[in-house]
C-alpha positions in Angstrom: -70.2 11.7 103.9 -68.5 8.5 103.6 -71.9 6.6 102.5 -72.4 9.2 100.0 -69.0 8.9 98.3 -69.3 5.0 98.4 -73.1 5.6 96.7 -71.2 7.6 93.8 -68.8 5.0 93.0 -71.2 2.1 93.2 -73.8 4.5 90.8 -70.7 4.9 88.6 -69.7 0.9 88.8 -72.8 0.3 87.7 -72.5 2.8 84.5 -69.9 1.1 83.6 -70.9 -2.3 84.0 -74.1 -1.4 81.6 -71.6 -1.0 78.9 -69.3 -4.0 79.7 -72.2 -6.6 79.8 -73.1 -5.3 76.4 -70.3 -5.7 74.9 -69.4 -8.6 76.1 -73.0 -10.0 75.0 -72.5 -8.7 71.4 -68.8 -10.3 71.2 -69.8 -13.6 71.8 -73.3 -13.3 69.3 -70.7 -12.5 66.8 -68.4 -15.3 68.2 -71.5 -17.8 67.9 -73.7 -16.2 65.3 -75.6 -19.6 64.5 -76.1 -20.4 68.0 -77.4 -17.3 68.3 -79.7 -17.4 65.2 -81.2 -20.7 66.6 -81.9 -19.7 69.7 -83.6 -16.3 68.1 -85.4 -19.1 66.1 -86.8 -20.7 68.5 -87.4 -17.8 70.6 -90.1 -16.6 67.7 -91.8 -19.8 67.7 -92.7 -20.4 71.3 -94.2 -16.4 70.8 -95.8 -17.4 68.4 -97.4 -20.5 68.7 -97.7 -20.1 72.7 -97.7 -17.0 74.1 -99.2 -14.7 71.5 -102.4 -16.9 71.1 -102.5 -17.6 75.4 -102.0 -14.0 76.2 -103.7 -11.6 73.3 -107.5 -12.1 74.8 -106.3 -11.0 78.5 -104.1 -8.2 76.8 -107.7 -7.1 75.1 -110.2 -8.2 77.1 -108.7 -6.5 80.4 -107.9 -3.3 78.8 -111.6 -3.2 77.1 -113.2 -4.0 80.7 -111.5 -1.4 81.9 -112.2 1.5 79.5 -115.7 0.2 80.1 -115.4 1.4 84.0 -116.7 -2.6 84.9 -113.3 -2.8 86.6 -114.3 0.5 88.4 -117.4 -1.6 89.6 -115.9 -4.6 90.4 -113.3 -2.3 92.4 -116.3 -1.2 94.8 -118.1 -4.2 95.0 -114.6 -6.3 96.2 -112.8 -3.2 98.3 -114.4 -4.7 101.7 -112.6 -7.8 100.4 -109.0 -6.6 98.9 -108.4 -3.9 101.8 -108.3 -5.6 104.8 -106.5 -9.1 103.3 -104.3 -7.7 101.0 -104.3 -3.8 101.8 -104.9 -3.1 98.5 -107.9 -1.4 97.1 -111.0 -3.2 95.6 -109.4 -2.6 92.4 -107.2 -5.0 93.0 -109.5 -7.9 92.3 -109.7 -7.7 88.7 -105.8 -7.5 88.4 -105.9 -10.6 91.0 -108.1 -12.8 88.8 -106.8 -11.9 85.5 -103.2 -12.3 86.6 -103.7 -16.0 88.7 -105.2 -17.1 84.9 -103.4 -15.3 82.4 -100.0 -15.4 83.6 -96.5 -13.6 83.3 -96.5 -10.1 83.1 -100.6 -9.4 82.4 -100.6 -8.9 86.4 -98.2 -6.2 86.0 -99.5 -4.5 82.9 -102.6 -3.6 84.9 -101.6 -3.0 87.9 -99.3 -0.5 85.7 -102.7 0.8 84.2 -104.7 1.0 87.5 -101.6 3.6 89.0 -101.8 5.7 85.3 -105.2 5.9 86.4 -104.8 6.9 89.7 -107.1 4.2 90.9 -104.3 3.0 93.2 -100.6 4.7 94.5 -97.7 3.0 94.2 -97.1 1.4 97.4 -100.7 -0.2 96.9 -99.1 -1.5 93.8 -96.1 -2.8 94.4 -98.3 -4.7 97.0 -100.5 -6.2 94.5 -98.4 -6.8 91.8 -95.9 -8.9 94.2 -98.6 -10.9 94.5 -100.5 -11.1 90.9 -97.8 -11.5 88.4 -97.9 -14.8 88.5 -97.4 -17.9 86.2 -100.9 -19.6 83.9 -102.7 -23.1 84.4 -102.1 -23.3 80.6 -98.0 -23.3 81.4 -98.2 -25.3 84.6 -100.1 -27.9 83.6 -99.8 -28.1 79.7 -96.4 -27.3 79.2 -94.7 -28.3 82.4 -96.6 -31.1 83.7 -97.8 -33.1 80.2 -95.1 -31.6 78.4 -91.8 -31.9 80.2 -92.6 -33.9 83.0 -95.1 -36.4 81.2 -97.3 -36.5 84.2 -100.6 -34.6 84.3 -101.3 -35.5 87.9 -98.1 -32.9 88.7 -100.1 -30.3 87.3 -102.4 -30.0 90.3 -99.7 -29.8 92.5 -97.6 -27.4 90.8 -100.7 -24.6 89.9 -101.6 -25.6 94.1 -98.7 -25.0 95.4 -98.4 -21.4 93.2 -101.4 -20.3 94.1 -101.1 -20.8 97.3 -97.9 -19.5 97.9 -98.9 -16.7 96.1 -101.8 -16.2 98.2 -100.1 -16.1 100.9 -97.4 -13.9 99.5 -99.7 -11.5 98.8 -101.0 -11.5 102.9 -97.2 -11.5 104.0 -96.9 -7.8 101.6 -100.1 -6.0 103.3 -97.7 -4.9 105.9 -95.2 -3.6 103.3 -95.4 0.2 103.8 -97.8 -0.1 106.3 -97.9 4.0 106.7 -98.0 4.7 103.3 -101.5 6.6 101.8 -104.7 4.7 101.0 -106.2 5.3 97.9 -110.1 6.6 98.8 -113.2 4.9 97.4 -116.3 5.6 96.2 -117.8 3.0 98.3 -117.0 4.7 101.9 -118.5 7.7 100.4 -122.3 7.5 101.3 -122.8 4.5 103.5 -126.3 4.6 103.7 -126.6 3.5 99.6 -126.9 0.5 98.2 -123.5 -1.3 97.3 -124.5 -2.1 94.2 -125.7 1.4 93.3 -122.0 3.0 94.2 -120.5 0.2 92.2 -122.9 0.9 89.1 -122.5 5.4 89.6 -118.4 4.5 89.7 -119.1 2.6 86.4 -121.3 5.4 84.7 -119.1 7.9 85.7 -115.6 5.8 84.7 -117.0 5.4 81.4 -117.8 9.1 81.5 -114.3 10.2 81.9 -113.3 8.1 79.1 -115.4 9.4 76.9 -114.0 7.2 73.8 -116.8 5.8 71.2 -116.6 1.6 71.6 -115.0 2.1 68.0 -112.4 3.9 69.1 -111.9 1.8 72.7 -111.4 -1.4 70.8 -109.1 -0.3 68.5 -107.0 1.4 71.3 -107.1 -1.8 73.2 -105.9 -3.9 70.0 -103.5 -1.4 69.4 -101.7 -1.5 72.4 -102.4 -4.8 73.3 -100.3 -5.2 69.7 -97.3 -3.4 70.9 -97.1 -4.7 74.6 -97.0 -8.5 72.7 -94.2 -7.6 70.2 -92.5 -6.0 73.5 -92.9 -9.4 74.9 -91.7 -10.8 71.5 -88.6 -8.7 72.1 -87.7 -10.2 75.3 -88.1 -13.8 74.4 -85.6 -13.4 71.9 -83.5 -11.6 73.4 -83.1 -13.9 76.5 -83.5 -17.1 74.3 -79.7 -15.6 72.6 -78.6 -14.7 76.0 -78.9 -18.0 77.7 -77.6 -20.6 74.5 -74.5 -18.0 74.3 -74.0 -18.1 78.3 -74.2 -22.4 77.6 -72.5 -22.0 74.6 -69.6 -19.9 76.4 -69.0 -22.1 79.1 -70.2 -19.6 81.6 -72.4 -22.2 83.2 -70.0 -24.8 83.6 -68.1 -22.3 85.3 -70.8 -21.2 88.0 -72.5 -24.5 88.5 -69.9 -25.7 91.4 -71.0 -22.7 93.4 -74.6 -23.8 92.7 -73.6 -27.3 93.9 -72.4 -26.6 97.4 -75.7 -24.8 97.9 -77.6 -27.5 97.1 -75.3 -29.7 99.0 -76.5 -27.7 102.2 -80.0 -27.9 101.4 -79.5 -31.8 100.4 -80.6 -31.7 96.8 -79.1 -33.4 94.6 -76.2 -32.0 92.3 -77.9 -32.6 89.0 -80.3 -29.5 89.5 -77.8 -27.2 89.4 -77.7 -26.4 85.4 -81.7 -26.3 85.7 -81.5 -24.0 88.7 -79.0 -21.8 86.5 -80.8 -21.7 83.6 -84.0 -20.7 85.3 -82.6 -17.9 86.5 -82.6 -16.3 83.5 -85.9 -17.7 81.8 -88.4 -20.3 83.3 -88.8 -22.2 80.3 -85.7 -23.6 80.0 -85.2 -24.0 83.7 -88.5 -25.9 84.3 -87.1 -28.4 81.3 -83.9 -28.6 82.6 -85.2 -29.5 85.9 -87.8 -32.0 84.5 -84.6 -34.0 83.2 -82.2 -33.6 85.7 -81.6 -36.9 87.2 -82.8 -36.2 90.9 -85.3 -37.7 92.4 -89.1 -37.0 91.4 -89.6 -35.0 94.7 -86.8 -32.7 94.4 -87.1 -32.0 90.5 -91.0 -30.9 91.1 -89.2 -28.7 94.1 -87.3 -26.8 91.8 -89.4 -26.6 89.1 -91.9 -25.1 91.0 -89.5 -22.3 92.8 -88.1 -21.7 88.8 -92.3 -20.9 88.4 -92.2 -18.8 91.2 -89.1 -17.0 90.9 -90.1 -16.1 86.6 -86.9 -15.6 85.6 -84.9 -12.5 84.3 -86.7 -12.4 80.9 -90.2 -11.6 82.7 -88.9 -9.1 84.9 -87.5 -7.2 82.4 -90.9 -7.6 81.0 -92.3 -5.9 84.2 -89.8 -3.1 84.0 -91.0 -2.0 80.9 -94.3 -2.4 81.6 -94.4 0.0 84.8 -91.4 1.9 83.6 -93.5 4.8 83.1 -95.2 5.0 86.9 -93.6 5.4 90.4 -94.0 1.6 91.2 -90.4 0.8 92.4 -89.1 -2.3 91.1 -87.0 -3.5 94.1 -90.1 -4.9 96.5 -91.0 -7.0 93.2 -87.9 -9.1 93.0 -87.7 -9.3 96.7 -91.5 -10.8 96.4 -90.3 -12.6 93.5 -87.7 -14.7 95.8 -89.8 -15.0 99.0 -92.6 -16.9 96.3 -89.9 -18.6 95.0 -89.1 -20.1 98.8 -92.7 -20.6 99.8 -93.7 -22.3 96.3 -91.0 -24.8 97.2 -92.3 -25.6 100.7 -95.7 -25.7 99.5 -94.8 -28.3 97.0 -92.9 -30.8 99.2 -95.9 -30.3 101.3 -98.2 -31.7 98.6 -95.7 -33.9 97.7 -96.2 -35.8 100.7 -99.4 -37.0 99.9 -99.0 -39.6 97.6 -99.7 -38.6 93.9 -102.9 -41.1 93.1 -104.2 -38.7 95.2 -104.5 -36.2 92.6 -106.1 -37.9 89.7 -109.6 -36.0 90.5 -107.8 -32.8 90.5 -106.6 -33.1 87.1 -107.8 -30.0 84.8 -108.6 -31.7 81.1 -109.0 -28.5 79.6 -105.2 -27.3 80.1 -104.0 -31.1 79.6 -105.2 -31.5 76.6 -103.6 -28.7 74.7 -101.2 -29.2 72.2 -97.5 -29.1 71.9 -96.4 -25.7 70.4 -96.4 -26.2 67.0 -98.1 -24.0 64.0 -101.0 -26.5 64.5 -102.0 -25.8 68.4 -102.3 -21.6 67.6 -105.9 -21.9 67.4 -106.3 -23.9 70.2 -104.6 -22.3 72.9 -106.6 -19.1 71.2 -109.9 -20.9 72.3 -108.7 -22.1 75.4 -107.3 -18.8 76.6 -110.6 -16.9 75.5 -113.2 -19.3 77.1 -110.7 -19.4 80.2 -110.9 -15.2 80.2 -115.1 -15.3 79.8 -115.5 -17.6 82.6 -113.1 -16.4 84.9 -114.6 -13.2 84.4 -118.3 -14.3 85.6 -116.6 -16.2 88.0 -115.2 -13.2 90.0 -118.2 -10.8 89.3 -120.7 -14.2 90.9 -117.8 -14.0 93.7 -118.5 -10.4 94.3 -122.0 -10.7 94.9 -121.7 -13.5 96.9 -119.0 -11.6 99.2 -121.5 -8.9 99.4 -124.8 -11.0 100.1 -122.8 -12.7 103.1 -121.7 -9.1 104.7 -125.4 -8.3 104.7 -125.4 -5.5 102.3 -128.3 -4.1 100.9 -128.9 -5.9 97.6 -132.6 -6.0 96.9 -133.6 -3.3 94.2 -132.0 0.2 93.8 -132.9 3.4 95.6 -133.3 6.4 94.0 -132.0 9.3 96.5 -134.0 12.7 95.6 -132.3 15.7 96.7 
């Protein structure tokens, strides 16, 4: 009885903390209103000249796979593969590759699509999307490593180290919900068929239940893909406003000696503590703020890589809405989001141990080379982000036949099975 009543009045705290906040936030934009204009500013034109151009080919291309049912195939073709590392279904692949290159929150807005689909349940997602919401090459080299850091060679080690943490995140969550119900597949259904032939019957009859003209598809995919970036657009801005008032206000001031005797007990040094406070709320600002904090080199690529990790506030939001409509629950997400956060930061001062020569013949040109955001660089990180979507989709479906050529399956020719 007594947990109950103490539930109620934490449920109604919260209610009427909801209000509070926003109040309080809407006070001091009127307090600061050209603060808060600049920041709203500036909030438009990193949309707009970085992540519209980087992210509207995934947002298309991904959604226009799927209606095509070649994520149902890749989904049988990879399931041997997905299940028993990651206990999620085959599925699961395309989400993982188009999340590891796209970045923040494309991993999410499939893995949303796959569970309005019914081709996984929730637990299954809430695995894979701990996992494959993850931060873009493009970011982690272009912008954080050339752009704030001035070092290309840190590139390397920052998209490393999150990949491999995430990796590894993403093994850690397979025994999350270890009882809960495995989504069935096609490819357990007749064993005695070809692989390849229960992949290509899942695509025919994927694209059967869809049942939309190509016309049609595309312009659904544009369409949406249209709405999900202006509900990106949306958050941008509205966390751009939220931290410069918070800075503005004094509020970070006020919360950074807390901050200090944390790092104190971890022995980093003090200077971190606005970046770390910053990136709490949006990885942008934290990543640049760590990048000119005056701590040593280590410990700033440390930090920036956990702020990578971790994603801030702003993309979570960003996930909320995006699986607001489905069962996924959001609470497993952040707890993933923290735990990558941790084992992004070991990973790095693990690679930062090797000296960093050692990375010239890791650098990526591609991603170093883009520009700057300006009004200038739209096309290019347009081309880059399109080229890196083709290839990394013939990269996964040459992985899957690989994976399936090494397992022994039957590959050679299609059998047709009279009844």
């Amino acid at each position: 009885m007594s947990l109950k009543i103490s539930g109620k009045r934490i449920s109604k705290l919260y209610q009427l903390l909801l209000p509070a906040v926003a109040v309080i936030i809407t006070v001091s934009i009127v307090r600061y209103p050209d603060d808060a204009f600049d920041a709203a500013v500036e909030g438009l034109d990193v949309w707009f000249n970085v992540v519209l151009p980087a992210l509207l080919p995934f947002f298309i291309g991904s959604q226009l796979l799927m209606g095509l049912g070649v994520v149902h195939f890749m989904g049988v073709l990879l399931e041997p593969f997905m299940r028993p590392l990651f206990n999620v279904p085959g599925v699961g692949s395309f989400v993982m590759a188009m999340g590891l290159a796209s970045g923040y929150p494309v991993g999410a807005m499939l893995t949303g699509k796959l569970v309005k689909r019914k081709l996984c349940n929730a637990r299954e997602a809430e695995r894979l999307m701990s996992f494959t919401n993850t931060a873009d090459p493009l970011f982690m080299v272009g912008a954080v490593a050339v752009g704030m850091f001035n070092d290309v060679r840190l590139g390397s080690i920052i998209a490393i180290s999150h990949y491999i943490s995430a990796v590894l995140l993403g093994i850690i969550m397979r025994f999350y919900a270890p009882k809960a119900e495995i989504t069935p597949t096609v490819a357990f259904i007749n064993k005695r068929e070809s692989i390849f032939l229960k992949a290509t019957r899942e695509l025919l009859r994927a694209r059967k239940e869809d049942n939309r003209p190509f016309g049609q598809l595309l312009g659904d995919c544009i369409k949406d893909s249209i709405n999900s970036m202006l509900l990106i657009l949306g958050f941008i801005i509205l966390f751009s406003v939220l931290i410069r008032i918070v800075t503005v206000a004094g509020f970070i001031s006020m919360i950074c000696p807390v901050i200090n005797i944390m790092l104190n007990i971890l022995g980093l040094d003090v200077s971190l503590s606005p970046a770390i406070l910053s990136g709490i709320f949006e990885i942008t600002l934290g990543t640049k703020l760590a990048s000119a904090a005056t701590a040593p080199l280590v410990q700033r690529v440390i930090i920036a890589s956990s702020i990578i990790a971790w994603s801030g506030l702003s993309v979570h939001f960003q996930v909320i809405s995006m699986v607001s409509d489905t069962d996924i629950r959001i609470a497993p997400y952040i707890i993933a989001r923290v735990l990558h956060a941790v084992l992004a930061g070991i990973v790095t001062y693990l690679l930062m141990v090797v000296p960093i020569n050692s990375y010239n013949s890791l650098v990526m040109p591609v991603f170093a080379a883009v520009p700057q955001p300006n009004s200038e660089s739209w096309i290019s990180i347009f081309k880059i982000s399109t080229e890196v979507f083709i290839l990394l989709f013939i990269l996964v479906l040459f992985i899957s036949v690989i994976v399936h050529l090494l397992k022994g399956f039957e590959v050679v020719g299609f059998k047709v099975i009279k009844k």
